[in-house]
N, C-alpha and C positions, 0 to 999 in steps of 0.2 A: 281636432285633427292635428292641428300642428302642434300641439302639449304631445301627444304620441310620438308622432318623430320627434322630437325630441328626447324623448323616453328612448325609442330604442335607438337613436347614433348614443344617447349615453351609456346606455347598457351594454351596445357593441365597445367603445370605450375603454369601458372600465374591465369587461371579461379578457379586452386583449390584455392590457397590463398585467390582468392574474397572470399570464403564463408567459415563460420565456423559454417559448419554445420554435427555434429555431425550420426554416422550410427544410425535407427532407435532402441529405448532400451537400448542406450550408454549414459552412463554419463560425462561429459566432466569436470575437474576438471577449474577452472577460478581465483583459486588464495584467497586470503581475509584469510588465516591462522588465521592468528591474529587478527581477527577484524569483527564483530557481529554486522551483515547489519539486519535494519528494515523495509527496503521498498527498492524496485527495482520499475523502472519505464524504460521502452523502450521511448523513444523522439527522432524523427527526426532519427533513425537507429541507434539510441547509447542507453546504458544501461549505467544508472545512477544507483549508490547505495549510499544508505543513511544510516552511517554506526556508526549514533552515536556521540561517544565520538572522533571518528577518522575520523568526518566531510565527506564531499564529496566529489563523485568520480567519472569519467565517462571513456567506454570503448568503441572504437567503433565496430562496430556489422558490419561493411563493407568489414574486412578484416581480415585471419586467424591470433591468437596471436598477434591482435593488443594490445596494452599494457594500463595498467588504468591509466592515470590522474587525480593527485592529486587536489583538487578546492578549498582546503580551510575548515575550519572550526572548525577544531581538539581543542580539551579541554583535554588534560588527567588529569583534576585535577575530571573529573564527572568519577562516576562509567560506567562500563560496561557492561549496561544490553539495552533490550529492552522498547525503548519510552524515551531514557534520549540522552539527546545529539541533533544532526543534526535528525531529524524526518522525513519529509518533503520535495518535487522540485518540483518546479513544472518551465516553459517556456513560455516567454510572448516575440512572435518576437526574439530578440536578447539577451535577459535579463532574469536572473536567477534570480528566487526566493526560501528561503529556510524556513524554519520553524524548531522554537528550541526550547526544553524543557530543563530548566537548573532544578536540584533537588536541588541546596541548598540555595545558598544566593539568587536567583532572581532578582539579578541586571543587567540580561542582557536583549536583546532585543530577544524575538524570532521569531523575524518575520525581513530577512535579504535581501538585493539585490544586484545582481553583475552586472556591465552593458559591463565588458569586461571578462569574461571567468571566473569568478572563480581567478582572480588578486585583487580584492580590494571587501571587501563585506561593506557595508553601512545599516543602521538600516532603519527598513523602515513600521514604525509603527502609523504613523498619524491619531489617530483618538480613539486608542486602550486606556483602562484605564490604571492608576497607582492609587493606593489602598492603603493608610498606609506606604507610602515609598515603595511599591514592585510594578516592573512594570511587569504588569500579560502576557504582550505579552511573557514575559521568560517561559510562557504554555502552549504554538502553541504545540498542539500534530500532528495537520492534515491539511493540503489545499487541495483544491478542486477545478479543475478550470471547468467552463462551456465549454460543450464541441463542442460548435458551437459558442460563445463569447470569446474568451481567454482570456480579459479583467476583466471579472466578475470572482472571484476567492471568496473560502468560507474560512475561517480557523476555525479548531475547538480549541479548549483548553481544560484544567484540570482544568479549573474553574469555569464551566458549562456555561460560554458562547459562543457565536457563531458573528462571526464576518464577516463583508462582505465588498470584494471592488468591483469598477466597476471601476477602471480606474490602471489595473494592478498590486494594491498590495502597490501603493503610498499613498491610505488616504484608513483609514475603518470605519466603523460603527459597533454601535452593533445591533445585529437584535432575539439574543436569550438570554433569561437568566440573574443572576444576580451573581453578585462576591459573592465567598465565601462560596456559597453553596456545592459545595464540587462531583460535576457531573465531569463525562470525555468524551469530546464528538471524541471517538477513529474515526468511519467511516461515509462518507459525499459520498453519492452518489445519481446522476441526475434519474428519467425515462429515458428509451434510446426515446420513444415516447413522451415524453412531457416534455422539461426541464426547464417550471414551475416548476413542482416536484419534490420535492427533500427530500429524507431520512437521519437521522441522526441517527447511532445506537451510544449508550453511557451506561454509567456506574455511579451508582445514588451514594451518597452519603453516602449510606446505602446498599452501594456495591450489588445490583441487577442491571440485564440486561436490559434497554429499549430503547425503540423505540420514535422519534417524526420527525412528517411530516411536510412539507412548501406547500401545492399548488398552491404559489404566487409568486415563486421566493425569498422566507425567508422573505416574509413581516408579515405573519402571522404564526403561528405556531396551530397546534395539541396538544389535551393534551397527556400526557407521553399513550405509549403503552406498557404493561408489557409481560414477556414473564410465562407459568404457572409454577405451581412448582414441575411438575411432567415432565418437558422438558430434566429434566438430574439431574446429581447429584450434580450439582451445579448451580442451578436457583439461589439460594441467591450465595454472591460473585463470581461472572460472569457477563462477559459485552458481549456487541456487536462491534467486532473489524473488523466484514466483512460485507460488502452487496452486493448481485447481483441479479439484477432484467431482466429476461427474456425481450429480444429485441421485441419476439413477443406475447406476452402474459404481459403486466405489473401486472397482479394481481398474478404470479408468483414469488416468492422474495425466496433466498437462506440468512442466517447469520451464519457468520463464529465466534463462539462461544470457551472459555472452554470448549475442554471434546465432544462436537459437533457440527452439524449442523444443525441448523432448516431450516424449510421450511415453505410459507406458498401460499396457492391456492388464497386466497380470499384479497389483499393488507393489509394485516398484522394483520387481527383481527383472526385469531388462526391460531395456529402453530402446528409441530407436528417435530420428530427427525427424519431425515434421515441417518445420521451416527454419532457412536456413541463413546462411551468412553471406546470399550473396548481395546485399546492399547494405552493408557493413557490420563489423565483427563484430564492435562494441555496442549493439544496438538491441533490441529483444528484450527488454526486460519483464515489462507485465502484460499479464493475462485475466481476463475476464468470462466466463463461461455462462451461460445462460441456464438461469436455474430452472427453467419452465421447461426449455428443450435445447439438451448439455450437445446436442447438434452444431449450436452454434454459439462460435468463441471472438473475443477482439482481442491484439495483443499492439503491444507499442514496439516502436523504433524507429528503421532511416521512417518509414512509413506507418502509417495505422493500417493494420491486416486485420482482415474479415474472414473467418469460413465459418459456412455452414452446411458441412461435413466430418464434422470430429476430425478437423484437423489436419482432413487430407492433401485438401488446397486453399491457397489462401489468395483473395483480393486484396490488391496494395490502393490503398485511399491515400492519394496528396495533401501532406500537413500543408496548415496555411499559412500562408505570405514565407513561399520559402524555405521552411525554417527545416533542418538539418537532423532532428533526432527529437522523437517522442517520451518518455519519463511514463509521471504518474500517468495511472487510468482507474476511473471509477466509472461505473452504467449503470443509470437508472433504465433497467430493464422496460418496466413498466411503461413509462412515458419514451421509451428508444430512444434516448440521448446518452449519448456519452461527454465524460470529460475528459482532460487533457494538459498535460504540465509539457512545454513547448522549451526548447534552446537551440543554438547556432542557427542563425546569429539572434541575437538578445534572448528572452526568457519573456513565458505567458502564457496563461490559462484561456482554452479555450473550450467550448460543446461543441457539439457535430449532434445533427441530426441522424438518422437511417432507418 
């Protein structure tokens, strides 16, 4: 009898440690103090962050206080803000891909591959320009991988062009744009129903928000789609740094904005604000939509906001300890946790239940 309980306090034990998963409405603190993450991505049951100047990192997601590993990448000679540094991962089979935006001299590569874990990274930019001695792949702000091809991967830049591989990220092309013009092309996302299609939200030259489409696979391109000037209080200097396009519906489209969020019914030719800028302007960036039922959305800012009404209204959820402005967001639908790249004041990753 007592070899049994035994048995089962170890069984309860050990089943708690498989999961790190938070009670519903708890916040789970994950560490990152020091260091101001721009993109969280879930791969394979691990939680990558891309954290800049302080490169990347992966945690797994299998087991409680499993711990981050470090991958490489760190520069502290770049500042530390958002979009400068390690940007960018994406996974192809076995092999890591990153994407780098360097701000000052631009002699680096930003476009980088690891083929053993984050031990050795190699430039891996064949095909991409160099411009007056600056090689512009150093302004990979974004990748994109197909999400039924792995192969096929997009990168955007701050140089307003657009780049594409099909054979993993070893040779590119260019399929948008021309150097120098002075675009940023922040978010790149498929139709979940047709992934011909493809969306690029960016940031003009002349610092407004817009839109251009592919229905070819980036063979051809749309001309530029503006956003009006009555969307918010910031249509001139505002970009488009989120998109989510309803799984059942694609003429449905959310953009994660400055200050808010638009919306729009009809694939992108007029918009309208579904949330807005009154807890602050510079706040709103990402959106997450639920792919099982595109009813209900999470987006970041002064708050974490919940609807589940396409958008209509939203519940504001208190970031924890304080902290001043939300960043990255990724959600594992599945298990209903979300994550969280945290600042003002300090910097850190956190889950949330719901």
């Amino acid at each position: 009898m007592k070899k049994l309980i035994y048995l089962v306090i170890i069984s309860i034990v050990i089943s708690s440690c498989g999961n790190e998963i938070p009670e519903p409405g708890e916040w789970q603190d994950l560490g990152f103090e020091d260091k101001l993450v721009g993109k969280l991505h879930i791969i394979d049951n691990e939680l990558y962050a891309c954290a800049g100047r302080d490169g990347l990192f992966r945690k797994s997601l299998k087991k409680y206080n499993a711990k981050w590993k470090y991958l490489g990448l760190a520069d502290t000679t770049e500042n530390r803000t958002i979009e400068i540094g390690l940007t960018d991962v994406v996974k192809i089979n076995d092999e890591l891909l990153v994407s780098y935006l360097e701000s000052y001299k631009q002699e680096k590569c930003g476009v980088y591959r690891s083929v053993d874990d984050g031990e050795n990274w190699t430039p891996s930019d064949s095909g991409m320009f160099i411009i007056n001695g600056f090689i512009t792949t150093s302004q990979v702000i974004r990748l994109k991988q197909h999400p039924a091809i792995p192969e096929i991967i997009f990168a955007g830049t701050s140089m307003s062009v657009i780049y594409k591989s099909e054979d993993g990220g070893k040779s590119w092309s260019k399929v948008y744009g021309e150097l120098g013009t002075g675009a940023l092309n922040y978010a790149i996302e498929f139709t979940p129903d047709n992934y011909d299609n493809i969306w690029v939200g960016c940031e003009s030259g002349y610092f407004y928000p817009y839109l251009i489409n592919s229905e070819n696979m980036g063979n051809t391109w749309s001309d530029m789609i503006g956003f009006p000037q009555n969307i918010g209080p910031y249509s001139f200097d505002n970009a488009v740094y989120d998109i989510q396009i309803s799984p059942q519906n694609d003429s449905i489209m959310y953009f994660g904005m400055l200050g808010l969020i638009a919306k729009s019914i009809d694939k992108g030719q007029t918009f309208r604000r579904v949330l807005g800028w009154e807890d602050g302007i510079y706040m709103n960036w990402r959106i997450e939509i639920n792919p099982e039922d595109p009813t209900e959305l999470f987006s970041t800012g002064c708050y974490l906001y919940h609807s589940i009404d396409s958008g209509e209204t939203w519940d504001k959820i208190t970031p924890p300890d304080d902290r001043d402005a939300l960043y990255a967001l990724e959600v594992d639908w599945g298990k209903r946790i979300l994550y969280v790249s945290t600042s003002s004041p300090g910097n850190g990753i956190y889950n949330y239940s719901f």
